[in-house]
C-alpha positions as a Markdown table, in Angstrom:
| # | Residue | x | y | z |
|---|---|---|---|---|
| 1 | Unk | 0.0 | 0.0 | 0.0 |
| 2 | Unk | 2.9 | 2.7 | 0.8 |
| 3 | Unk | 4.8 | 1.9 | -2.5 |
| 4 | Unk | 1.4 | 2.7 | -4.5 |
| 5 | Unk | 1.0 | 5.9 | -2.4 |
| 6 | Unk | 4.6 | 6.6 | -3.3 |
| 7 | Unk | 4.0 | 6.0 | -6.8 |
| 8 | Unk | 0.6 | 7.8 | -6.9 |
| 9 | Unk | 2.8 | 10.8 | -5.1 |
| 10 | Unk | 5.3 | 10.9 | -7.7 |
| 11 | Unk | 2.6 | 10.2 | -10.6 |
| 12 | Unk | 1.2 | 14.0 | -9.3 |
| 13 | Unk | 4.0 | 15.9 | -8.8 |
| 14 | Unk | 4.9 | 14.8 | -12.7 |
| 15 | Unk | 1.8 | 15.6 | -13.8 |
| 16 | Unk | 2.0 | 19.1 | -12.3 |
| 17 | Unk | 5.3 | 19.6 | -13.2 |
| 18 | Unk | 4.3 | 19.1 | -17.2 |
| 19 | Unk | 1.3 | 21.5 | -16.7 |
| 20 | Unk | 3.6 | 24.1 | -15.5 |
| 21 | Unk | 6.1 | 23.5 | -18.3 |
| 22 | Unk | 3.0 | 23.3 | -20.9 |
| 23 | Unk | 2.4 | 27.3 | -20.4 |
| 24 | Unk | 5.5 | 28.0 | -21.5 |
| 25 | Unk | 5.3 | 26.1 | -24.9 |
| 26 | Unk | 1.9 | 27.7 | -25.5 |
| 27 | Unk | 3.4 | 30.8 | -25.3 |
| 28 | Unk | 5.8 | 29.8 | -27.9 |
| 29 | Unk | 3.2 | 28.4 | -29.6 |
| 30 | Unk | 1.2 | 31.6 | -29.7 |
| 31 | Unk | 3.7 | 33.9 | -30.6 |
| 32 | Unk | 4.7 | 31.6 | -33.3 |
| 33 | Unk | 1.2 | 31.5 | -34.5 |
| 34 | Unk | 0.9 | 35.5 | -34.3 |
| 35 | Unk | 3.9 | 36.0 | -36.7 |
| 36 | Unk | 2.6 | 33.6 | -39.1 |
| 37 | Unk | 0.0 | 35.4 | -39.2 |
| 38 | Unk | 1.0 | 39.1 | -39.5 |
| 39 | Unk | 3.5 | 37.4 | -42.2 |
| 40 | Unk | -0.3 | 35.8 | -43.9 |
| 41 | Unk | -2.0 | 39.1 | -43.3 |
| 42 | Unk | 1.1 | 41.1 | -45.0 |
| 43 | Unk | 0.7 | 38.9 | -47.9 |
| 44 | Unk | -2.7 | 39.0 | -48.0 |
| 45 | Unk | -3.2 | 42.7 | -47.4 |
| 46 | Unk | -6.8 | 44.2 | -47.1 |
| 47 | Unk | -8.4 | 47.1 | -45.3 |
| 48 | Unk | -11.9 | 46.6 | -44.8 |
| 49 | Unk | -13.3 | 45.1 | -41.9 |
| 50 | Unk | -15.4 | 42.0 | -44.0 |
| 51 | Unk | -12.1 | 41.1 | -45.4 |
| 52 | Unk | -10.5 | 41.0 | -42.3 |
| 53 | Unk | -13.5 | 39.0 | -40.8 |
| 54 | Unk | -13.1 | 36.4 | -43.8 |
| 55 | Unk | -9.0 | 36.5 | -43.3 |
| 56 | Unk | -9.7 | 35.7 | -39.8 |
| 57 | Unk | -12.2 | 32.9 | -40.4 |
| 58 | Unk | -9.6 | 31.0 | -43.0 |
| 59 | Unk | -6.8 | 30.9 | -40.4 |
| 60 | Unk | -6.2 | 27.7 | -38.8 |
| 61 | Unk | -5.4 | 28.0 | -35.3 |
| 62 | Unk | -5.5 | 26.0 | -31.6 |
| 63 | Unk | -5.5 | 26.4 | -28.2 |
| 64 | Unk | -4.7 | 29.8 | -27.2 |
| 65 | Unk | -4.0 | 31.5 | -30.9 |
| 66 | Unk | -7.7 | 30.6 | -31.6 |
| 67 | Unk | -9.1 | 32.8 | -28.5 |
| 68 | Unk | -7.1 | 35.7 | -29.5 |
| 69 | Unk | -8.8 | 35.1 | -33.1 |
| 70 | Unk | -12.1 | 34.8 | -32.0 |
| 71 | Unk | -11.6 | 38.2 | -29.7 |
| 72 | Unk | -10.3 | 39.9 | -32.8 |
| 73 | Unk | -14.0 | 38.5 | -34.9 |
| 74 | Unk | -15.1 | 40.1 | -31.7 |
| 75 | Unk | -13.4 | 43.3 | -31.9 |
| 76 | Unk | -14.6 | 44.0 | -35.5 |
| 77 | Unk | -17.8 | 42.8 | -35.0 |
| 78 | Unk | -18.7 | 44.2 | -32.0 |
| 79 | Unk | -15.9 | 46.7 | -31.0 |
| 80 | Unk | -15.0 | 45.1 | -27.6 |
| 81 | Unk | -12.0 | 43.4 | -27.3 |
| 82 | Unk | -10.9 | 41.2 | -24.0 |
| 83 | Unk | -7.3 | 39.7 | -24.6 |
| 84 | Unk | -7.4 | 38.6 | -20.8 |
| 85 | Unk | -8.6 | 35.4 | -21.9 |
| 86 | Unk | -5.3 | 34.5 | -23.1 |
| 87 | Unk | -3.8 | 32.5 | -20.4 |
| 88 | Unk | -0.3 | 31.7 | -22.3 |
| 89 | Unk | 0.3 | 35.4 | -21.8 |
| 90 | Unk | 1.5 | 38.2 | -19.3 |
| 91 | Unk | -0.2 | 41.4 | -18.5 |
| 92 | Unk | 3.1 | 42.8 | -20.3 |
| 93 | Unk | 2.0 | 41.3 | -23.5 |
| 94 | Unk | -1.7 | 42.1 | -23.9 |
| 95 | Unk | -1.1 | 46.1 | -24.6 |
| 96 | Unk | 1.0 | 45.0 | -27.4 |
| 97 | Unk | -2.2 | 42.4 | -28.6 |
| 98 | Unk | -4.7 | 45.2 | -28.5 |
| 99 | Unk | -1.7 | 47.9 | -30.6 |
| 100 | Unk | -2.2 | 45.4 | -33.1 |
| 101 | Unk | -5.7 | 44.1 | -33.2 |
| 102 | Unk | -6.7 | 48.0 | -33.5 |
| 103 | Unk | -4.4 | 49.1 | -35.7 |
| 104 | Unk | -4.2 | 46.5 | -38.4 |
| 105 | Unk | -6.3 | 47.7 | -41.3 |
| 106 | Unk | -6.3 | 51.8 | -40.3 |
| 107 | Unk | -3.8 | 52.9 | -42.8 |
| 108 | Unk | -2.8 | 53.0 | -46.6 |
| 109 | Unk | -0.9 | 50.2 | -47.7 |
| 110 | Unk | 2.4 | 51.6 | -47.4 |
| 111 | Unk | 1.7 | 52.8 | -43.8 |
| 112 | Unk | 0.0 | 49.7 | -43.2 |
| 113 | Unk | 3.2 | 47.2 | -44.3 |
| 114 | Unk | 5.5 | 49.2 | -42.1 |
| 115 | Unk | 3.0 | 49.2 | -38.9 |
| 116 | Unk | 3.1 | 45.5 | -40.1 |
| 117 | Unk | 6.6 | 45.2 | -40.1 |
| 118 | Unk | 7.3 | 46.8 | -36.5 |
| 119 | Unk | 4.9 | 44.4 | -35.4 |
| 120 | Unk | 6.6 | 41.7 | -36.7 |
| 121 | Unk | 10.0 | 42.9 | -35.0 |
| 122 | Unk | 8.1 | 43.1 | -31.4 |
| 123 | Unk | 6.4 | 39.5 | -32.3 |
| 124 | Unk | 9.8 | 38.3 | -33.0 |
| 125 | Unk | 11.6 | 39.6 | -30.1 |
| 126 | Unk | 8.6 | 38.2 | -28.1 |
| 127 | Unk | 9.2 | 34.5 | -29.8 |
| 128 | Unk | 13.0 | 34.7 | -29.2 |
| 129 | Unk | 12.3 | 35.3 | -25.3 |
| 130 | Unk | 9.5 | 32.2 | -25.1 |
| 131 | Unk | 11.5 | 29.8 | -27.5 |
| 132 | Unk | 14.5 | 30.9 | -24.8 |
| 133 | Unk | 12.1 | 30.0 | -21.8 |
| 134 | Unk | 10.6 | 27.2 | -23.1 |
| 135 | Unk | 14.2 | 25.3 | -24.2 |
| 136 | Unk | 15.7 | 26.3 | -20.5 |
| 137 | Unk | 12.6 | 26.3 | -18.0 |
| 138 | Unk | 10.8 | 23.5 | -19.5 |
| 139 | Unk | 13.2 | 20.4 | -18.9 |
| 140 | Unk | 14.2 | 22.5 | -15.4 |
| 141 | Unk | 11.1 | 22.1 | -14.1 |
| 142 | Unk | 10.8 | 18.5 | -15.2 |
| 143 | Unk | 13.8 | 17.6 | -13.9 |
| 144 | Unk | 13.6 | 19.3 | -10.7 |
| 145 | Unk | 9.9 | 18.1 | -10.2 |
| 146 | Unk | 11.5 | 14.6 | -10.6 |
| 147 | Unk | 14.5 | 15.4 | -8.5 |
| 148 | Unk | 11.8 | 16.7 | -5.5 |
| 149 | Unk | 9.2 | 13.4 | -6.0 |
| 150 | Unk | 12.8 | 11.3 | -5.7 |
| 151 | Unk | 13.4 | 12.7 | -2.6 |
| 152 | Unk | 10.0 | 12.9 | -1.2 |
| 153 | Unk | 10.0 | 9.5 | -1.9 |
| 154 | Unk | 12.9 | 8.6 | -0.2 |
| 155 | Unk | 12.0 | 10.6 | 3.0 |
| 156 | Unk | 8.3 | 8.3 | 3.0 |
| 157 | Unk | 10.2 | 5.5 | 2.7 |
């Protein structure tokens, strides 16, 4: 009975340990989807709001990237935008979310490439920093999750 207590102790602390290290690849995730698309959007420029809408509805996304399309529907739809749904990101990042969900689509095309294109350099330095986090924090907290039930264990036993 204590070794499947043990085992059920360890089975837990694993299981929280990969949920922790999850948020960090769905941020990597997201901003990986988010410069796709500003790079699809770019190439696929249009202004008016029912194009957007239909640009919006053609891209494929998951988990977090599709709630931060479906407040953007929202936005143009409706005019209220709540990027606070977006778990995979920090209060940091959603002021740079709502820059770009209102200002794509304002300008002339010129104006609207370059806001494009300093949106892509913040997106990028944004991925660079969660592909950094994800490649150092995510096997640290596996491994130190695993080093912690180890000894746990040990200290049962």
């Amino acid at each position: 009975m204590k070794w499947i207590l043990i085992t059920l102790l360890i089975g837990v602390i694993m299981i929280i340990a990969y949920s922790l290290s999850e948020q960090y690849k769905e941020k990597f995730d997201f901003y990986s989807n988010l410069k796709n698309f500003l790079n699809q959007f770019k190439i696929n420029l249009s202004f008016k709001r029912e194009k957007i809408s239909e640009f919006l509805k053609q891209v494929n996304s998951k988990k977090q990237f599709k709630i931060f399309t479906d407040e953007y529907m929202n936005y143009l739809s409706k005019g209220e935008l709540n990027l606070s749904k977006i778990k995979a990101l920090d209060s940091e990042d959603i002021p740079i979310l709502e820059d770009i969900v209102k200002n794509i689509g304002k300008h002339d095309s010129k104006n609207e490439i370059s806001q494009i294109d300093s949106f892509l350099v913040t997106v990028s330095d944004r991925l660079t920093k969660a592909e950094a986090d994800k490649n150092k924090l995510c096997p640290m907290i596996i491994k130190l999750s695993l080093l912690f039930a180890i000894g746990v264990a040990i200290l049962l036993i």
